[in-house]
LOKOL-684243 format. One record per residue (C-alpha): residue number from 1; x, y, z. Coordinates in steps of 0.001 Angstrom, whole numbers, always signed. Example, Ala and Ser with C-alpha at 12.3 -4.5 7.8 and 13.67 -1.06 7.14 Angstrom:
<n: 1	east: +12300	north: -4500	up: +7800>
<n: 2	east: +13670	north: -1060	up: +7140>
This chain:
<n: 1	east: +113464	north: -86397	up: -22242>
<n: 2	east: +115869	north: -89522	up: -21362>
<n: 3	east: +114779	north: -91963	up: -24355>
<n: 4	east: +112964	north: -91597	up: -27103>
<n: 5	east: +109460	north: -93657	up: -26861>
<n: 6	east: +108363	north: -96224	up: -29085>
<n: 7	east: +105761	north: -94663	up: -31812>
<n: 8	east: +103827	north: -98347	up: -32514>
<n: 9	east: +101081	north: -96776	up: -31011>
<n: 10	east: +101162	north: -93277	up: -32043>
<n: 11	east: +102222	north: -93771	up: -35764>
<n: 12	east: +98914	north: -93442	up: -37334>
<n: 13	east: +98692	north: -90192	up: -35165>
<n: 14	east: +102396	north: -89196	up: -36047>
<n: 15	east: +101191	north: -90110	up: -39725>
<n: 16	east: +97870	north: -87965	up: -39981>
<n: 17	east: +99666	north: -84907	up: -37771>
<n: 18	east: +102900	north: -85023	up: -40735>
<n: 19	east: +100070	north: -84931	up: -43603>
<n: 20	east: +97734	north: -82254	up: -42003>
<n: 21	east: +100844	north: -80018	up: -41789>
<n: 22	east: +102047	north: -80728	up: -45310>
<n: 23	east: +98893	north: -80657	up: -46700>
<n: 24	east: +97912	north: -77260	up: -45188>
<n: 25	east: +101688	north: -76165	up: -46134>
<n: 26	east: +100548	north: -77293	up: -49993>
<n: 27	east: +97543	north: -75457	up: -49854>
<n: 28	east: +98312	north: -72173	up: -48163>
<n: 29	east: +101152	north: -72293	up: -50991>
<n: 30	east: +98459	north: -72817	up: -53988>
<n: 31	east: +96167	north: -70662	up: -52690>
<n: 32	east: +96357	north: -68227	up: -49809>
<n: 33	east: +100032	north: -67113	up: -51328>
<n: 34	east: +98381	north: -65917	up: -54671>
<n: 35	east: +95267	north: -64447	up: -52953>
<n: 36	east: +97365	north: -62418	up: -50113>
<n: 37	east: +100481	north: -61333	up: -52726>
<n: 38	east: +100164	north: -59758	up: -56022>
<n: 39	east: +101341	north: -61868	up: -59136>
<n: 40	east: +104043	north: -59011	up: -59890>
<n: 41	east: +105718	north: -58592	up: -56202>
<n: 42	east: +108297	north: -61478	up: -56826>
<n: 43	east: +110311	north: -60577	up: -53380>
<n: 44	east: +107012	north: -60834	up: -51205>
<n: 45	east: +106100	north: -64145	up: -52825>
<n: 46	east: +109895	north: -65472	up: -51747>
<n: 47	east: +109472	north: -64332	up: -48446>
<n: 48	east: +106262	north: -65629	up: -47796>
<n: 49	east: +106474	north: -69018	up: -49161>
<n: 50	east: +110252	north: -69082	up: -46877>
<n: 51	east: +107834	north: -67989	up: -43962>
<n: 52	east: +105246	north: -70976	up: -44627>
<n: 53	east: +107848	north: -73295	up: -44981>
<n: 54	east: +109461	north: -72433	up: -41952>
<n: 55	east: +106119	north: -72517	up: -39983>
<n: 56	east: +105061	north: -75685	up: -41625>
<n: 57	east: +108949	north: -77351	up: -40254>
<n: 58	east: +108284	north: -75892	up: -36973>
<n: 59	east: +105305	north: -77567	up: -36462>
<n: 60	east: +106339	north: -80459	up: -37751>
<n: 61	east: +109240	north: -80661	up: -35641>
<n: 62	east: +107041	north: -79772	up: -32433>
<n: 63	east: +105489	north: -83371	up: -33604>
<n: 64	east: +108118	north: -85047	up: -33483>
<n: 65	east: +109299	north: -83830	up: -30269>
<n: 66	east: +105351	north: -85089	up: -28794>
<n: 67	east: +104501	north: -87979	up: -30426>
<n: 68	east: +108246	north: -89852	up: -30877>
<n: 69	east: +110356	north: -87954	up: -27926>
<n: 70	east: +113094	north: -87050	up: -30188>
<n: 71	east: +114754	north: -83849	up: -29323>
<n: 72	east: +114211	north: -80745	up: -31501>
<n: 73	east: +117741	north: -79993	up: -31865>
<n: 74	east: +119613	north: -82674	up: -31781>
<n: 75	east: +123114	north: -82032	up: -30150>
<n: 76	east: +126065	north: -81080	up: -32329>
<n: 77	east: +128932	north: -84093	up: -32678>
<n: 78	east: +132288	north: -82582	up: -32899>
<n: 79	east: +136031	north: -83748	up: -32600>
<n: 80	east: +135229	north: -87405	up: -32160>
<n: 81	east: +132676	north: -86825	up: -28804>
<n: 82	east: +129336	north: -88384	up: -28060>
């Protein structure tokens, strides 16, 4: 995409996207993590919640990249370039 759009219009859907995904991020964390991993399996419960997360950034990125038209990796600046 050649510029990024202007989000006056879609912020309330940019806002309500960013706290769905949090919100089921918090949750799945609270509970699904503790119902799918027993309490004494440390490792799994690390992996998992590193999973979630990850998920959880992906999507939120993939918003970002809809509803503002910023890039979802943003070019690397090095040795003084553009």
């Amino acid at each position: 995409m050649g510029q990024a759009r202007k989000t006056n219009f879609l912020r309330p859907l940019y806002r309500v996207g960013w706290l769905a995904i949090w919100s089921a991020w918090v949750v799945v964390l609270l509970y699904g993590v503790p119902y799918w991993v027993p309490y004494n399996d440390k490792l799994t419960w690390i992996v998992l919640t590193v999973l979630v997360t990850t998920v959880a950034y992906g999507l939120h990125r993939l918003l970002d990249y809809f509803v503002t038209g910023r890039p979802l990796w943003a070019p690397r600046q090095s040795g003084g370039q553009p």
